[in-house]
SEMARBA-82757 format. One line per 5 residues: number of its first residue (from 1); their letters; for each residue x, y, z of N, C-alpha, C. Coordinates in pm, 1 decimal, decimal comma. Example, Ala and Ser with C-alpha at 12.3 -4.5 7.8 and 13.67 -1.06 7.14 Angstrom:
residues 2
1	as	1319,0 -569,0 780,0 1230,0 -450,0 780,0 1320,0 -330,0 780,0; 1285,0 -225,0 708,0 1367,0 -106,0 714,0 1290,0 3,0 787,0
//
This chain:
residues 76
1	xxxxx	85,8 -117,2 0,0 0,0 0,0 0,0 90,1 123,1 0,0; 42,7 254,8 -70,5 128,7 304,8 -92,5 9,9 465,7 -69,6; 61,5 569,6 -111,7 1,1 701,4 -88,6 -85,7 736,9 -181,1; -59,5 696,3 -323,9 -178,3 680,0 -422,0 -275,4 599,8 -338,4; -253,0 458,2 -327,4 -350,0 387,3 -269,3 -452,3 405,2 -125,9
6	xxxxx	-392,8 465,5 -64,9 -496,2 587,6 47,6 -581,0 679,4 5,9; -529,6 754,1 -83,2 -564,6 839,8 -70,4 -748,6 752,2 -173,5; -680,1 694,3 -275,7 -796,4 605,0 -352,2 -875,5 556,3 -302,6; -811,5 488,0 -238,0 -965,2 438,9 -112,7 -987,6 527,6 -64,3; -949,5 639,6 9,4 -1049,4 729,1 86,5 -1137,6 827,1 -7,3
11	xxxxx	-1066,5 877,9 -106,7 -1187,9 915,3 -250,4 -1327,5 821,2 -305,2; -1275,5 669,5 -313,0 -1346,5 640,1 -323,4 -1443,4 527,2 -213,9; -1440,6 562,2 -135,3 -1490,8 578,1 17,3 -1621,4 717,6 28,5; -1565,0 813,2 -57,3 -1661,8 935,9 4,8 -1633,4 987,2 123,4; -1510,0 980,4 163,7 -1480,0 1030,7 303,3 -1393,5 1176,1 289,8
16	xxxxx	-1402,0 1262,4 335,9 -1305,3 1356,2 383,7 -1181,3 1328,9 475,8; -1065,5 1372,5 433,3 -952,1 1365,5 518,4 -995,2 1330,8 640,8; -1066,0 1415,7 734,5 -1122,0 1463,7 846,7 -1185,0 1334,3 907,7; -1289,9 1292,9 815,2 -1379,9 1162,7 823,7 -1286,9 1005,7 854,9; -1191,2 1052,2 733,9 -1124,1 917,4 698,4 -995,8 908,2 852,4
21	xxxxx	-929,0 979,0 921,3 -872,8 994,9 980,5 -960,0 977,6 1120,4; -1066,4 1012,5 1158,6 -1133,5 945,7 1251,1 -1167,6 811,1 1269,2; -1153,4 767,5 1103,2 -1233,1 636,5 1144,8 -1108,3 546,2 1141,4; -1000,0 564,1 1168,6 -860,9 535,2 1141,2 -801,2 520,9 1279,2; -797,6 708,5 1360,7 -752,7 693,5 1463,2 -709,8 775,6 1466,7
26	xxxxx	-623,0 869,1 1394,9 -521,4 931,7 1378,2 -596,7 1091,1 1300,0; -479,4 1201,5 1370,9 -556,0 1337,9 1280,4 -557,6 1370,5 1133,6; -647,8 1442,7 1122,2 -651,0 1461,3 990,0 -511,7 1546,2 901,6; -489,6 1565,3 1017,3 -318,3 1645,4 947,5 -215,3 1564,4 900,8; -229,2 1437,1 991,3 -161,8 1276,3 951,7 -189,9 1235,9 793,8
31	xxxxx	-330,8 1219,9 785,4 -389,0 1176,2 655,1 -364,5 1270,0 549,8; -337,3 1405,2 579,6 -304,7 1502,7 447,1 -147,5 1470,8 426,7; -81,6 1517,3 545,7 67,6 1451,7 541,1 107,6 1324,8 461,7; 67,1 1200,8 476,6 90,2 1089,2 383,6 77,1 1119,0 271,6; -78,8 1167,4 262,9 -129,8 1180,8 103,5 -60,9 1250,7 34,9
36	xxxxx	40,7 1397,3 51,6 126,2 1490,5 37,4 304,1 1395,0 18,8; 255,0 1302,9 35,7 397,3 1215,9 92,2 494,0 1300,2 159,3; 481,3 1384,6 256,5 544,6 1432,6 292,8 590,5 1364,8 463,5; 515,5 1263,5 464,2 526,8 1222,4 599,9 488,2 1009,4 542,8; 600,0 946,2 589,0 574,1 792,5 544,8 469,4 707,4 597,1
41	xxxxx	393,5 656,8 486,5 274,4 570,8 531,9 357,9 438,7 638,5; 331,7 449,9 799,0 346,6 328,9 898,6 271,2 256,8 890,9; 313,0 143,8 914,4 303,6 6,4 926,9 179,1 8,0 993,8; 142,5 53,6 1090,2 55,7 79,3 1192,8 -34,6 168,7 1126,3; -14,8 229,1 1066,7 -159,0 343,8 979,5 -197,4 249,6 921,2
46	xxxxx	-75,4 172,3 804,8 -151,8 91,9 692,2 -228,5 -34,0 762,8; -210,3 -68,4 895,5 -261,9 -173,9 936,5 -423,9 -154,8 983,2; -416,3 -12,6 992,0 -527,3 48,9 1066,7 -670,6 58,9 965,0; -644,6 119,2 840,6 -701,8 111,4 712,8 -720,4 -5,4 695,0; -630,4 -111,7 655,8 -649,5 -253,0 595,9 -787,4 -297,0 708,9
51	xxxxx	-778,5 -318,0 846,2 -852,3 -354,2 911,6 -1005,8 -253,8 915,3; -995,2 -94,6 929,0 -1086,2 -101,9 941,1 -1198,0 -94,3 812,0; -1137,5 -99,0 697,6 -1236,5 -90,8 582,3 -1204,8 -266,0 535,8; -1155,3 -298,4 571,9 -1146,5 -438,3 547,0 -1101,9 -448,1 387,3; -971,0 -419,9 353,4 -943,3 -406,8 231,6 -853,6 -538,4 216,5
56	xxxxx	-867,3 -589,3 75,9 -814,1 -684,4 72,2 -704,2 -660,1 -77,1; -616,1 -807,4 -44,9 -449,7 -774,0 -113,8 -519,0 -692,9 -303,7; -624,0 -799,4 -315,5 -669,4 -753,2 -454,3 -709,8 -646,1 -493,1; -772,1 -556,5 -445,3 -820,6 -470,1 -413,9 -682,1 -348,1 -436,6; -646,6 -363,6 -317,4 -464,8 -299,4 -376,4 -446,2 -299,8 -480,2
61	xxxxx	-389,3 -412,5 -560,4 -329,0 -461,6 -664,5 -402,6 -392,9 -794,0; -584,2 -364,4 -718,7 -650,9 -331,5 -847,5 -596,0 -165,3 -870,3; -613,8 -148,5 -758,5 -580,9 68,7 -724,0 -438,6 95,5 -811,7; -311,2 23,2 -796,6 -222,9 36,7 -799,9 -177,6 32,1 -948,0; -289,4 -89,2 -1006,2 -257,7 -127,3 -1132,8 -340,3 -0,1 -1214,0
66	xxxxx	-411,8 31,2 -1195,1 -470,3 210,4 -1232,3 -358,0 331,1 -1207,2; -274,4 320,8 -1128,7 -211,9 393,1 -1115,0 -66,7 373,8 -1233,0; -67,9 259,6 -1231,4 46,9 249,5 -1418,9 -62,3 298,9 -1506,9; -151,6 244,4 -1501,6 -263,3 319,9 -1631,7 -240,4 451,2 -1620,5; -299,1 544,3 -1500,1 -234,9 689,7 -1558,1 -108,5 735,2 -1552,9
71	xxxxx	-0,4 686,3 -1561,6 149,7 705,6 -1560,0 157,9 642,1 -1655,9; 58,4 607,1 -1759,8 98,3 565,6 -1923,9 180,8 429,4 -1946,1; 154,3 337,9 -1828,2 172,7 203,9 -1826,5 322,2 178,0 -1771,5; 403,8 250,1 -1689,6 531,2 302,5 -1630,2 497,5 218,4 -1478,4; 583,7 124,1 -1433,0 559,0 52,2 -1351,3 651,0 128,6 -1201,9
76	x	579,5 170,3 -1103,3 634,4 238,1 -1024,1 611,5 186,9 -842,8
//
């Protein structure tokens, strides 16, 4: 999981930073920070997400593989 992939699920979630960071644990200044990559997605955030939206490995794999689609098929 990576900072594209947060931020994707929480877009497509319908959640606000604000929202998505409550239901997480953590402030919403945390959740802009990652998304900004200015601060590294932990082990412990990503564990926090995985569990509480119940996301699974495929699911990832699907977000991520969209994310070479708009980087014009550039594997990153």
């Amino acid at each position: 999981m990576d900072v594209f992939v947060v931020k994707a699920l929480r877009q497509n979630l319908g959640l606000s930073q604000s929202d998505f960071a409550r239901e997480v644990g953590v402030k919403q200044q945390t959740i802009s920070k990652v998304e900004a990559g200015v601060m590294p997605l932990s082990d412990r955030l990503k564990n926090r997400i995985i569990y509480r939206f119940n996301v699974k490995q495929d699911e990832i794999d699907a977000i991520k593989a969209l994310k070479n689609i708009r980087n014009g098929g550039v594997n990153q």
